[in-house]
C-alpha positions as CSV (number, residue, x, y, z in Angstrom):
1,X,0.0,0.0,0.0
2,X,2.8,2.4,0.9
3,X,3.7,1.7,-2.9
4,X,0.8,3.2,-4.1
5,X,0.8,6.0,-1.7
6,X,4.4,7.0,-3.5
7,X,3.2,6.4,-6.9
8,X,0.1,8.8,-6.6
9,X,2.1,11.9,-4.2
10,X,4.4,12.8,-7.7
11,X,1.3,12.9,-9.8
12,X,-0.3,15.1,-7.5
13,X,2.6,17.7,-7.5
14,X,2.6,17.0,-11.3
15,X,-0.7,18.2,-11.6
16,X,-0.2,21.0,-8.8
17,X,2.8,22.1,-11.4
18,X,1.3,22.3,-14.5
19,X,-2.0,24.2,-12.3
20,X,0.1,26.5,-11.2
21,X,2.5,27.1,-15.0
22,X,-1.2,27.4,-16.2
23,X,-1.5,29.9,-13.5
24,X,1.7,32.0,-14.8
25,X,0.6,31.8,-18.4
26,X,-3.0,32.9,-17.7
27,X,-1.4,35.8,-15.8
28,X,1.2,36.4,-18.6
29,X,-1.3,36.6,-21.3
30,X,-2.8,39.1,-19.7
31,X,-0.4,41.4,-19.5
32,X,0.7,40.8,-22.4
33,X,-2.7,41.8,-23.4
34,X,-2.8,44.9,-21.0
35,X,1.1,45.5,-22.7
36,X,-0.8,45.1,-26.2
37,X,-3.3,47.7,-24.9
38,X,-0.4,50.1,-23.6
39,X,1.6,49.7,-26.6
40,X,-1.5,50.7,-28.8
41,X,-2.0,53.7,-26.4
42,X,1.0,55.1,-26.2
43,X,1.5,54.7,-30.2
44,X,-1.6,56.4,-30.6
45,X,-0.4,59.3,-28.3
46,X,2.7,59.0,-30.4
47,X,1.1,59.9,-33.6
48,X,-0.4,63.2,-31.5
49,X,2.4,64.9,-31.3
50,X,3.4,65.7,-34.4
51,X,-0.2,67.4,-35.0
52,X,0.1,68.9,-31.2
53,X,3.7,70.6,-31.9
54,X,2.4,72.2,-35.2
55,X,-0.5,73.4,-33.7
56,X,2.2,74.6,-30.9
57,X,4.2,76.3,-33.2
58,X,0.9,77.8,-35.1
59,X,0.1,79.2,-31.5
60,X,3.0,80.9,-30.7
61,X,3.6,82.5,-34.1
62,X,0.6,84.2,-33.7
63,X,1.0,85.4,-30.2
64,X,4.0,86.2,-31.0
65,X,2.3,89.6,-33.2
66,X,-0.3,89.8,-30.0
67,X,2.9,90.6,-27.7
68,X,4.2,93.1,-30.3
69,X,1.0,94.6,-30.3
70,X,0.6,94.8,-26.3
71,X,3.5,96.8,-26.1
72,X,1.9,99.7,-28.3
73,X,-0.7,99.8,-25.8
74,X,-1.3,102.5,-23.2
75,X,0.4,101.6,-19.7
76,X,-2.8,101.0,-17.7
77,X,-4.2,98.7,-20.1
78,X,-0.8,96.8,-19.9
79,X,-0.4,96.2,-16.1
80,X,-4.5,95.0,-16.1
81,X,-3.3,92.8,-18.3
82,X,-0.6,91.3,-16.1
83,X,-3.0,91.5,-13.0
């Protein structure tokens, strides 16, 4: 009997082995997934940019005439403006 006891204890830590590498794939795949998700994110933001920096640039060209203009305004106006 103590036979059989020995031959069914390994296929029980087999079994408890392959739960638990079926365990760290489930938890890989998903975040892998969650990496996938990140990835598609962050390439998305990625392709922003380029629209956001020449909308920047846009922006500051024409504040840049706004400033010029400020400073041909009367002194009062001025500091209101920086209040």
């Amino acid at each position: 009997s103590s036979e059989d006891e020995d031959s069914s204890e390994p296929n029980w830590s087999a079994e408890f082995e392959q739960f638990c590498e079926w365990k760290k794939k489930k938890k890989e795949r998903k975040r892998q997934s969650r990496r996938r998700q990140k990835l598609a994110e962050k390439r998305a933001r990625d392709r922003k940019p380029y629209t956001a920096h020449f909308t920047m640039a846009t922006t500051v060209v024409c504040l840049l005439p706004g400033t010029r203009t400020d400073d041909n305004l009367p002194d009062d106006i001025q500091k209101s403006r920086l209040n």
